[in-house]
C-alpha positions in Angstrom: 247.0 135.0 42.6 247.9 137.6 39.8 247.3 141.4 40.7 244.6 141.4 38.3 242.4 139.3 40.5 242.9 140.5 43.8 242.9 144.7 42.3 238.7 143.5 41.4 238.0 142.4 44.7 236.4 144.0 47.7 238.7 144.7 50.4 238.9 142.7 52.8 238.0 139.1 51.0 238.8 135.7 51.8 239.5 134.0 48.1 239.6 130.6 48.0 241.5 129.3 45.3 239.3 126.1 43.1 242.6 124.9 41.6 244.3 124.6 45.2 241.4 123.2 47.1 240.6 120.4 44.2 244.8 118.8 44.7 244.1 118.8 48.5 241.7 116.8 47.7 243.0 115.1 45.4 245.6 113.7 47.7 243.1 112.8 50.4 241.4 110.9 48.0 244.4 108.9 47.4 244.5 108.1 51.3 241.0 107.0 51.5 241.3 104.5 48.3 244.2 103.2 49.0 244.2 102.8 53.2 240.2 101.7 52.6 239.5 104.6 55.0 236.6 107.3 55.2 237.5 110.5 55.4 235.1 113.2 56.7 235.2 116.8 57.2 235.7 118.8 60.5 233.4 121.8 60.2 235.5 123.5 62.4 238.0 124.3 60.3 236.6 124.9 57.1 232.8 125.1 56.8 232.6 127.2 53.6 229.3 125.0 52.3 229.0 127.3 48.8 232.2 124.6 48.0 230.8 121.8 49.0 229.8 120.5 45.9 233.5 120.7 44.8 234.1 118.1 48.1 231.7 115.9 47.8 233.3 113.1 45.6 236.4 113.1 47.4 234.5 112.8 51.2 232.6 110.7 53.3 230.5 113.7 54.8 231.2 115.6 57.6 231.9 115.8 61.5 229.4 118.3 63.4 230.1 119.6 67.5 226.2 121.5 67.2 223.2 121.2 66.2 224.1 123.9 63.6 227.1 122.1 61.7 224.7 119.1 61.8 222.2 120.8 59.9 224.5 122.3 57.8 225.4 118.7 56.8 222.5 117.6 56.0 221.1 120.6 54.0 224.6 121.4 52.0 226.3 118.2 52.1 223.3 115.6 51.8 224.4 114.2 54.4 224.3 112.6 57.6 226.8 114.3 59.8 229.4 112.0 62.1 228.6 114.2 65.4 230.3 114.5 68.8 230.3 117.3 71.6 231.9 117.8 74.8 228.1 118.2 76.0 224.8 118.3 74.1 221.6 120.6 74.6 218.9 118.9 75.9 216.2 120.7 73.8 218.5 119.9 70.6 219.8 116.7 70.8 216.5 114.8 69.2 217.0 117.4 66.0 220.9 116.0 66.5 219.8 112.3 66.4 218.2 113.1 63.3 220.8 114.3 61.5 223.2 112.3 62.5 224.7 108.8 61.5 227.3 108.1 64.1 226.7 110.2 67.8 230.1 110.0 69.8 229.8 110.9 74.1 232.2 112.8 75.6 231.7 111.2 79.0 229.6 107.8 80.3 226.9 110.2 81.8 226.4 112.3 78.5 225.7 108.0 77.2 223.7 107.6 80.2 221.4 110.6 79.7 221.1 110.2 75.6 221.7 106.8 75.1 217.7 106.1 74.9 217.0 108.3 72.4 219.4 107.2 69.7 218.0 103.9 69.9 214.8 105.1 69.3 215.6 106.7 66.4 213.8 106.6 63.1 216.7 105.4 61.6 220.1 103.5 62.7 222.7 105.5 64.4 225.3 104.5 65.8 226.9 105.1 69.5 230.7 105.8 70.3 232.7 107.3 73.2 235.9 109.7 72.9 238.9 108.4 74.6 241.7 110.1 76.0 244.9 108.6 75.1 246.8 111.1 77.1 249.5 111.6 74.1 249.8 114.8 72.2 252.9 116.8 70.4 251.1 120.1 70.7 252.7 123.0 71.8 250.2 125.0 72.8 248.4 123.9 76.3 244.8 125.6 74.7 245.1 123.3 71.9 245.9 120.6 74.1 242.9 118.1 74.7 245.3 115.3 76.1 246.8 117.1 78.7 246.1 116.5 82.6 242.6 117.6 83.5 241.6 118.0 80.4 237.8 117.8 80.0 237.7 115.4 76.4 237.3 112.4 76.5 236.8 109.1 78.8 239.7 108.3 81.1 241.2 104.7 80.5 240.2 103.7 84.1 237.1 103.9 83.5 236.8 101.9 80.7 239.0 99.0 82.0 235.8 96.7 82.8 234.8 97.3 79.3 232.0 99.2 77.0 229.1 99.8 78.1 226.2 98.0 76.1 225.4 99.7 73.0 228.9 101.7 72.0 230.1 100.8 68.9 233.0 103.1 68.4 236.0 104.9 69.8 236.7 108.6 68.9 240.2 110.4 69.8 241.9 113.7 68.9 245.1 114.5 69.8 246.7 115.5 67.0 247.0 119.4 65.9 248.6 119.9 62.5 250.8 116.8 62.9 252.7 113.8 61.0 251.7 110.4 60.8 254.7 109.4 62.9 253.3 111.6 65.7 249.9 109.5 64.4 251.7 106.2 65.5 253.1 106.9 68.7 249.1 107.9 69.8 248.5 105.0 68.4 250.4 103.1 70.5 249.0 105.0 73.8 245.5 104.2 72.2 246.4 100.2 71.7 247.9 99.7 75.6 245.4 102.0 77.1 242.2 101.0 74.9 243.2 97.7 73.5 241.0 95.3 75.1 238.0 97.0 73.4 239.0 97.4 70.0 238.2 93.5 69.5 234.6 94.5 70.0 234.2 97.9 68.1 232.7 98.3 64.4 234.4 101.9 64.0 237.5 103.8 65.4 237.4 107.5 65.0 241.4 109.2 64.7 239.9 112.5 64.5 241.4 115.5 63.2 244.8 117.4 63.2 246.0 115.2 60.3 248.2 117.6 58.1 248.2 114.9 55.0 248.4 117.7 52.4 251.4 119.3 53.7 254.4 119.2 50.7 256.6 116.9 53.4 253.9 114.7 55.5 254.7 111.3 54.5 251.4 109.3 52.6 253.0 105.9 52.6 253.5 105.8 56.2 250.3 106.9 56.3 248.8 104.6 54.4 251.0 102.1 55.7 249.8 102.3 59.3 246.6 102.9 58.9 246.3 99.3 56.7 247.9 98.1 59.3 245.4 99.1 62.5 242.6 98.2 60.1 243.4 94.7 59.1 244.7 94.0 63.3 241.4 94.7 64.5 238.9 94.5 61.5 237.6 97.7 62.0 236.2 101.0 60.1 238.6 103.8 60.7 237.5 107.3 60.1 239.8 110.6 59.8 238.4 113.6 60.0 240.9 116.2 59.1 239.7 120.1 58.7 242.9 122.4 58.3 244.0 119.4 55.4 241.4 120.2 53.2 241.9 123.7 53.3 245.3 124.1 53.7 247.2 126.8 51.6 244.4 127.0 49.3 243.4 130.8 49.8 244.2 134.2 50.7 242.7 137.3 52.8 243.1 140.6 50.6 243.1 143.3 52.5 244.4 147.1 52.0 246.8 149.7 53.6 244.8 152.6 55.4 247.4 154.3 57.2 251.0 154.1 58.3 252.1 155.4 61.3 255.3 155.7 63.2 256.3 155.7 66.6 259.8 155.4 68.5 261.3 154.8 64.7 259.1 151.5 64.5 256.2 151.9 61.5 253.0 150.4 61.4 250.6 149.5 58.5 247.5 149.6 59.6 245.0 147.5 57.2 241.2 147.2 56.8 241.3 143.8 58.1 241.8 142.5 61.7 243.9 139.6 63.3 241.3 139.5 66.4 238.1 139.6 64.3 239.7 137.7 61.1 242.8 135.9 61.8 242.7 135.2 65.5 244.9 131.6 65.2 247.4 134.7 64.6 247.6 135.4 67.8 246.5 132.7 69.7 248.7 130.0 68.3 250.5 132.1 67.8 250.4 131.6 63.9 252.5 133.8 61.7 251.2 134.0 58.2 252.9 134.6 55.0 252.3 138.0 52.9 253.1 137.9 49.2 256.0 139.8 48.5 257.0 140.0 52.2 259.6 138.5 53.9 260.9 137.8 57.9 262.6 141.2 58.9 265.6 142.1 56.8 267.8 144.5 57.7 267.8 147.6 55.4 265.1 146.9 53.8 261.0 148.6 54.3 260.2 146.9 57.4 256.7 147.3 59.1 254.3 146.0 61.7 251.0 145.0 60.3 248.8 146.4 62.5 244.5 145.5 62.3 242.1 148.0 62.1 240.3 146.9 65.7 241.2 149.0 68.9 242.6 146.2 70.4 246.2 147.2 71.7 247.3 144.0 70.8 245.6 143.5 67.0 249.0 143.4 65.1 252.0 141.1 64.2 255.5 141.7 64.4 257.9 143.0 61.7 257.1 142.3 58.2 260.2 143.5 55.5 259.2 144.1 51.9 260.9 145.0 48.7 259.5 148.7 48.4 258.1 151.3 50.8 254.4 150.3 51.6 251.9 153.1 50.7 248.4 154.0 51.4 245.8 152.1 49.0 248.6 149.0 48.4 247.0 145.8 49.1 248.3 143.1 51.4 247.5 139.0 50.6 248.0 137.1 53.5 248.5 133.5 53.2 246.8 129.8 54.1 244.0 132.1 55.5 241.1 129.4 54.7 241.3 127.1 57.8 240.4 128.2 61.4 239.7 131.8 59.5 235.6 132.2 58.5 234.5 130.1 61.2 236.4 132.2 64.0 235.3 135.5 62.7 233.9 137.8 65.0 232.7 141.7 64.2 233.7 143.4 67.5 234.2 146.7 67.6 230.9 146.4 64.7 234.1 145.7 62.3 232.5 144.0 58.8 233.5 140.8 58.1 235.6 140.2 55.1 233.4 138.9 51.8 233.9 135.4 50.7 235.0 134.6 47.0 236.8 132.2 45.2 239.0 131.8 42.3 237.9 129.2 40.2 239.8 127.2 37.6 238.7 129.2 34.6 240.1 132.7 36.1 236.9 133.6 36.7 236.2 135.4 40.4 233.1 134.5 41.7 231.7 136.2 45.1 229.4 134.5 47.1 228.9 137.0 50.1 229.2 140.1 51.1 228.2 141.3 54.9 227.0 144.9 56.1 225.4 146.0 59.0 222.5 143.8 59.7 224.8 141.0 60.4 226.7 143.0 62.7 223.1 144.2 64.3 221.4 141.0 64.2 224.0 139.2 66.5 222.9 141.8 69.3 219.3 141.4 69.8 
């Protein structure tokens, strides 16, 4: 993004960038034609519906966890929404059903209790369960939802007299920004664990975590293995990545407001925050880039970046840069369109960053900007 787009902006703005967005899909599109695949989006990574016209021909719709995200399916995307939560609402599951194409149950009871009104539906919708296939390479135990005691998904013992009447489908997730090689090996957990009941499924669901539009993930394998599970068990599969679609395809511009110094370590302190803003920052931890910025380097400007929240712990560690950083200079953090907008919070009545995007013809075009009434509204 060239200076002279990010000086116009407000500060702070998320930007997403048309030109980006458009090849990630691009190469998802390739998966779906070529595997025979549908590919859906997770809301819960990227939910920026002003864009959703630019999705549309590459995707199959869209994956909801509330009544919310359904709606916002069906009203943005024209859709009906693929949707699954660890429990539903009793007073909105009937607005659910009728958004909704596929309805996956986290548990047999959740089945028990709803199954009912899906089939009495005013229109077909079909039923699925999530699985647990007790295999993940995560490294982080909150983004874990294999691991022991977990609360996702139905344990294989309980399934090893078969499906009860009226699931058509299998959901799992267990991947979190992974390969298709870690793919396979859940794959395999899925097959010895859950095998006996793919022979009577229409649909398998692989969920999300799928990082196909990463410069080194392997398509072929991809491609290769998911051909592979379709034509063994003659069966729709269904990815529905979220981080993929929106991967390093924008930025949040934000600006220096103060620098400050203490035991011969300096700060920048920015208008933006990692806890309201960027909070995969510091629960993944996630480290983003910063144009022009590099890992510490010794004799060079080195600063903590440090958010504009009270938070003690609202900053990352040691950023190095070519130059002395001053007041005013403005800081673009990196891949800052997945797990970002949707994870916002304005605590401490901070504003949330406006939402723009860079489209293909240079031109910048803002869709939101958010003042106090959004801050006020949230609070009664």
């Amino acid at each position: 993004m060239k200076p002279s787009v990010y000086r116009q902006l407000p500060s702070p703005t998320y930007v997403m960038d048309e030109e980006l967005l458009i090849r990630n899909l691009e190469r998802l599109n390739d998966v779906r034609e070529r595997a025979e695949v549908k590919i859906i989006l997770a809301f819960k990574a990227f939910a920026m519906w002003p864009v959703f016209d630019r999705l549309a021909p590459y995707l199959d719709g869209a994956t909801a966890s509330s009544l919310n995200e359904a709606r916002l399916c069906y009203e943005e995307m024209n859709a009906l929404t693929h949707a699954y939560s660890p429990g539903y609402i009793p007073s909105e599951f009937e607005q659910i059903v009728k958004y909704s194409s596929h309805i996956t149950f986290n548990s047999l009871s959740q089945f028990e209790k709803y199954k009912g009104t899906v089939q009495n539906a005013l229109h077909p919708v079909s039923m699925g369960l999530r699985i647990n296939p007790e295999y993940a390479e995560i490294g982080v135990d909150l983004y874990n939802p294999t691991a022991k005691g977990s609360r996702l998904g139905v344990e294989k013992e309980l399934l090893k007299n078969g499906l009860p009447e009226g699931v058509e489908g299998l959901h799992f997730h267990a991947l979190c920004e992974n390969n298709s090689y870690v793919l396979e090996k859940v794959l395999t957990n899925v097959e010895e664990y859950f095998g006996h009941l793919l022979p009577h499924l229409k649909w398998i669901n692989l969920g999300g975590g799928h990082l196909i539009t990463h410069k080194h993930y392997d398509v072929e394998h991809l491609i290769g293995l998911l051909k592979g599970f379709k034509e063994k068990y003659d069966l729709e599969i269904i990815l529905e990545p979220g981080a993929a679609i929106a991967y390093q395809t924008g930025y949040l511009v934000s600006t220096v407001l103060d620098i400050v110094e203490n035991h011969g370590v300096k700060t920048a302190i920015i208008d933006a925050s990692f806890t309201c803003h960027m909070p995969d920052t510091l629960e993944m931890p996630y480290r983003p880039g910063i144009i022009g910025a590099t890992d510490p380097v010794e004799g060079r400007p080195t600063y903590r970046i440090g958010g504009v929240s009270c938070l003690a712990g609202d900053c990352l560690s040691e950023y190095s840069f070519q130059e002395e950083l001053r007041i005013g200079d403005r800081l673009i953090f990196l891949d800052m369109m997945q797990y970002t907008m949707v994870k916002t919070t304005t605590f401490n009545g901070i504003g949330l960053p406006s939402i723009a995007m860079l489209e293909k013809d240079g031109y910048v075009r803002i869709f939101k900007n958010f003042g106090y009434e959004d801050f006020k509204s949230r609070l009664g």
